[in-house]
TORZA-190159 format. One record per residue (C-alpha): chain; residue number from 1; residue in one letter; x, y, z. Coordinates in steps of 0.5 Angstrom, whole numbers, plus 500, padded with zeros to 3 digits. Layout:
BEGIN
<kette->A&nr->NUM&rest->A&c1->X&c2->Y&c3->Z> $
...
END
This chain:
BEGIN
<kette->A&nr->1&rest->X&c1->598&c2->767&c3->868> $
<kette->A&nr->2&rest->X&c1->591&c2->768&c3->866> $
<kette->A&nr->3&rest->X&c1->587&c2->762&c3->867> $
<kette->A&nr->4&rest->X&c1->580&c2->761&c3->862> $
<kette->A&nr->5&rest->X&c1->578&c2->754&c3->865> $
<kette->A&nr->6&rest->X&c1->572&c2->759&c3->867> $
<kette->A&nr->7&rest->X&c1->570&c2->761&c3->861> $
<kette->A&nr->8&rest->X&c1->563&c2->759&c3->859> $
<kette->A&nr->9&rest->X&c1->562&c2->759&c3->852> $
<kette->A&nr->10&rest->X&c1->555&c2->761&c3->849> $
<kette->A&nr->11&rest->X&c1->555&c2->756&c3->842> $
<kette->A&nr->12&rest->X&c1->548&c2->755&c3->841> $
<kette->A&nr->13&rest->X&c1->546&c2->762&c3->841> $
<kette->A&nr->14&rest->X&c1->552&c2->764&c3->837> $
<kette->A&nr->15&rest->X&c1->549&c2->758&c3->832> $
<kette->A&nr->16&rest->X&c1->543&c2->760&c3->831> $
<kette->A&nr->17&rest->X&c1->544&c2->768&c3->830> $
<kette->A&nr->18&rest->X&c1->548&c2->766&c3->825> $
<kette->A&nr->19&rest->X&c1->542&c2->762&c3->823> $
<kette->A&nr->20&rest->X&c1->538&c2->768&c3->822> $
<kette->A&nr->21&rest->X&c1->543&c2->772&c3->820> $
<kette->A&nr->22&rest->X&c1->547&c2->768&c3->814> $
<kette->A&nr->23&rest->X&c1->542&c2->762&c3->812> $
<kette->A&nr->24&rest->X&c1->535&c2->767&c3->812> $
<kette->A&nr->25&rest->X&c1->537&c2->771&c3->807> $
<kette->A&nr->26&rest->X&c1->540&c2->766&c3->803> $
<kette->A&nr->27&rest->X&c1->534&c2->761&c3->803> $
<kette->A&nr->28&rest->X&c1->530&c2->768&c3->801> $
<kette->A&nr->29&rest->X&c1->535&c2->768&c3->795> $
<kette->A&nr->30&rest->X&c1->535&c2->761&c3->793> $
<kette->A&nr->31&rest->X&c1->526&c2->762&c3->793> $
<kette->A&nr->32&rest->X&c1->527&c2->769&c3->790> $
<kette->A&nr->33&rest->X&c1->532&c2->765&c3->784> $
<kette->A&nr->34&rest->X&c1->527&c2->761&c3->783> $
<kette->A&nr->35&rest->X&c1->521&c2->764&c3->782> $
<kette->A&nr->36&rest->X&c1->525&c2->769&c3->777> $
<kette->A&nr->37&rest->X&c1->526&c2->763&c3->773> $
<kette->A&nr->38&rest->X&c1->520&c2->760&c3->773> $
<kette->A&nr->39&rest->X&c1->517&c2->766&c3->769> $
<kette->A&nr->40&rest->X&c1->524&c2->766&c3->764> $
<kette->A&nr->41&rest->X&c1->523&c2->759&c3->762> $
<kette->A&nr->42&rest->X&c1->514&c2->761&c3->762> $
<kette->A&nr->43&rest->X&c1->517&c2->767&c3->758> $
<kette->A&nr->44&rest->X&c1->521&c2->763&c3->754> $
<kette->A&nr->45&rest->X&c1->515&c2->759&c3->752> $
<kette->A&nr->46&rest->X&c1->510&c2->763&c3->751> $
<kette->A&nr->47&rest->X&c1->514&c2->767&c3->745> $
<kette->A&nr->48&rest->X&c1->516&c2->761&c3->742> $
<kette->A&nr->49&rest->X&c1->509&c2->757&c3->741> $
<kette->A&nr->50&rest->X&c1->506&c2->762&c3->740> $
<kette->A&nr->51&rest->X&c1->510&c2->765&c3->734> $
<kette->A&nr->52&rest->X&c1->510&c2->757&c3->731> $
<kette->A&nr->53&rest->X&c1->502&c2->757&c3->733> $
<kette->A&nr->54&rest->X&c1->502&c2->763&c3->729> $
<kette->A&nr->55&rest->X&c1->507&c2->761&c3->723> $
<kette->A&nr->56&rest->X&c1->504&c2->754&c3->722> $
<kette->A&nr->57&rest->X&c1->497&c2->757&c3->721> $
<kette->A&nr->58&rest->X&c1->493&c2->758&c3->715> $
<kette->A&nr->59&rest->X&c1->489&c2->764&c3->716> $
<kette->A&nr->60&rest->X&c1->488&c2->770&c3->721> $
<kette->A&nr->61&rest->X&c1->482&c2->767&c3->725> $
<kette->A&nr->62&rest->X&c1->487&c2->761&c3->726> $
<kette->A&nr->63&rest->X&c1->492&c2->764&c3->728> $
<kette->A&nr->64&rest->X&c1->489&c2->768&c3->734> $
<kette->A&nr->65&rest->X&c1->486&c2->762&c3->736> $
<kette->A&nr->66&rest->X&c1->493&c2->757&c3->736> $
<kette->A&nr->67&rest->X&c1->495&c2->764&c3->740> $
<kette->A&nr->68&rest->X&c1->490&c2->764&c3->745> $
<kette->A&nr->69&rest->X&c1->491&c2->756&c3->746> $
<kette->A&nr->70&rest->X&c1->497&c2->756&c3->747> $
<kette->A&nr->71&rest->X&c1->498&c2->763&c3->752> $
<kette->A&nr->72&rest->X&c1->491&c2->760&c3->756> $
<kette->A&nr->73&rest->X&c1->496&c2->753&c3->757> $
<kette->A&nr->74&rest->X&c1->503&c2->757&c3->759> $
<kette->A&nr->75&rest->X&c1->499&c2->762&c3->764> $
<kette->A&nr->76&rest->X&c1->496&c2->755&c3->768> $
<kette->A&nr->77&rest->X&c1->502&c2->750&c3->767> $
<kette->A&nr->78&rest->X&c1->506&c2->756&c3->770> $
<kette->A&nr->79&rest->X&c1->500&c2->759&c3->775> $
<kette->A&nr->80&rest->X&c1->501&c2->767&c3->772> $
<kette->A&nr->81&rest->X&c1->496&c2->772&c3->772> $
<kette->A&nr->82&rest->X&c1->495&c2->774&c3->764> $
<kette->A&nr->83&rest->X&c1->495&c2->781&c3->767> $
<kette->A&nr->84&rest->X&c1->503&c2->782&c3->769> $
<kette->A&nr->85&rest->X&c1->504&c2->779&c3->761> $
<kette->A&nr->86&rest->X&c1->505&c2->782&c3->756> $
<kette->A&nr->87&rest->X&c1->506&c2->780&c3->749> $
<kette->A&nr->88&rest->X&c1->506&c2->783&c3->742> $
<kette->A&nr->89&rest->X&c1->506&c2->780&c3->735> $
<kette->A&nr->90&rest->X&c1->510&c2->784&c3->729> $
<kette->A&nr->91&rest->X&c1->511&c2->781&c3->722> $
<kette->A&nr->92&rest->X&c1->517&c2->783&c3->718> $
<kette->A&nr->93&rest->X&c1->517&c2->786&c3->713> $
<kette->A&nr->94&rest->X&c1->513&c2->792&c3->716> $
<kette->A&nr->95&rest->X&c1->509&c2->794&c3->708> $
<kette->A&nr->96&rest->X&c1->505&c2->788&c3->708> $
<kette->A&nr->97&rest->X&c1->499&c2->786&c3->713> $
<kette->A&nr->98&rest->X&c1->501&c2->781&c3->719> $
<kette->A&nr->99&rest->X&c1->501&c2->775&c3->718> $
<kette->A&nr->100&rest->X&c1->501&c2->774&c3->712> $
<kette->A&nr->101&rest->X&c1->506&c2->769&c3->707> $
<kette->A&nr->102&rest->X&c1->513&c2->768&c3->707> $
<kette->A&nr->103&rest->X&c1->513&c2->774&c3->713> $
<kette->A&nr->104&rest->X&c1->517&c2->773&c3->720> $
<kette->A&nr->105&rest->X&c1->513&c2->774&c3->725> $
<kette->A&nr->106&rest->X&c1->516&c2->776&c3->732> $
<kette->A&nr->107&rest->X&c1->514&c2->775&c3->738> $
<kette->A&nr->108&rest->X&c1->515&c2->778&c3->745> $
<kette->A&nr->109&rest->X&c1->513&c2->777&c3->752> $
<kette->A&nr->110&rest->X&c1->514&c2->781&c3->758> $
<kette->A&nr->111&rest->X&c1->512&c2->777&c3->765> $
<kette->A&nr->112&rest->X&c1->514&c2->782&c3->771> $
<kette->A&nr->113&rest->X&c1->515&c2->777&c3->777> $
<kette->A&nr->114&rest->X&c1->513&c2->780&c3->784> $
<kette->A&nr->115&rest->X&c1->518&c2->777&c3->789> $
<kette->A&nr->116&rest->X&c1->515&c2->773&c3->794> $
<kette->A&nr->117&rest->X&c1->513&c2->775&c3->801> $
<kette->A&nr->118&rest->X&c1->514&c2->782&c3->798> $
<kette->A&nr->119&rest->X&c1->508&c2->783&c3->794> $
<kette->A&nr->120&rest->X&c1->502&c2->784&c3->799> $
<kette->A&nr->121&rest->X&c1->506&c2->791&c3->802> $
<kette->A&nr->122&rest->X&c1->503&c2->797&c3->799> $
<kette->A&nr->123&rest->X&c1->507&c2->801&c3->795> $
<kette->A&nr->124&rest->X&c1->512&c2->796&c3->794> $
<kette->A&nr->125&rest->X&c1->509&c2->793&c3->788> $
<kette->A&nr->126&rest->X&c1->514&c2->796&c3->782> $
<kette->A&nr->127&rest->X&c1->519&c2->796&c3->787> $
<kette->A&nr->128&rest->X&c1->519&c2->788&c3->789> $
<kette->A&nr->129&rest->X&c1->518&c2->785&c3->782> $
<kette->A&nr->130&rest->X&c1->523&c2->783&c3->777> $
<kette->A&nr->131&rest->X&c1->521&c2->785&c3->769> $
<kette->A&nr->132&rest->X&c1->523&c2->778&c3->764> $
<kette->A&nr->133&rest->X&c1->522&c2->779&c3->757> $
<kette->A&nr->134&rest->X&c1->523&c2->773&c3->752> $
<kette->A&nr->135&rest->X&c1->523&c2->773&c3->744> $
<kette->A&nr->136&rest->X&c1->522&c2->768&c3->739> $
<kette->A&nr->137&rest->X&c1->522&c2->769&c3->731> $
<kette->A&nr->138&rest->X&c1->519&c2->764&c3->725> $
<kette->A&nr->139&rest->X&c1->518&c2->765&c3->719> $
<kette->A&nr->140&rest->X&c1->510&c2->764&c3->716> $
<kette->A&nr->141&rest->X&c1->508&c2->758&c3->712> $
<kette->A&nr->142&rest->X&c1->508&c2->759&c3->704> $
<kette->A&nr->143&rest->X&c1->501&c2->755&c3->705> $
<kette->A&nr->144&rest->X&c1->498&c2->762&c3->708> $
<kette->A&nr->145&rest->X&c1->491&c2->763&c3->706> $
<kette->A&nr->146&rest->X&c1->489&c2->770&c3->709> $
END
């Protein structure tokens, strides 16, 4: 008969290895989720009001201005660098000039999200960042001016 009585058991170590091993990765995940949701919701946002900035002006140089406002607010409520965004503005029908009366506009935002603790290494700046892009569509007020 074998007899164990003798075996001397390692439980602390073998907790924290699976500390480092499971939890680590796992925490870095949930920081990685989060910092990739906060630029959809700043995505989301910013093409939303711009795109009601826009349709609820009554000319052009309104319109720049309603957009620029409200994409200086997301870029600080969210603290992004307004170099990793980028937003387009088109109006549907294509013949007529954008904006303009009765026109859709649509908007679209890209913000490319670096992941944490990954963007100071050289080299890695495309690879360690996730693209997010958001849409929004609103039709122009009749009351546009020009």
């Amino acid at each position: 008969m074998i007899d164990n009585t003798d075996e001397r058991g390692s439980l602390s170590l073998e907790f924290i290895m699976f500390g480092v091993v499971v939890l680590v990765p796992f925490v870095y995940f949930i920081i990685a989720l989060t910092s990739v949701q906060q630029s959809m919701l700043a995505a989301d946002a910013a093409a939303r009001h711009v795109a009601r900035g826009i349709s609820l002006a009554t000319n052009a140089d309104e319109a720049d201005a309603r957009a620029s406002a409200v994409l200086d607010t997301i870029w600080q409520q969210y603290s992004l660098a307004p170099d990793d965004v980028t937003v387009a503005v088109s109006c549907t029908p294509a013949d007529i000039p954008c904006p303009s009366a009765g026109a859709i506009v649509h908007v679209e935002v890209g913000i490319r999200t670096s992941l944490p603790f990954v963007s100071g290494v050289p080299g890695l700046e495309r690879l360690a960042s996730v693209p997010v892009r958001a849409e929004a569509i609103n039709r122009m007020g009749k009351a546009w001016a020009g």
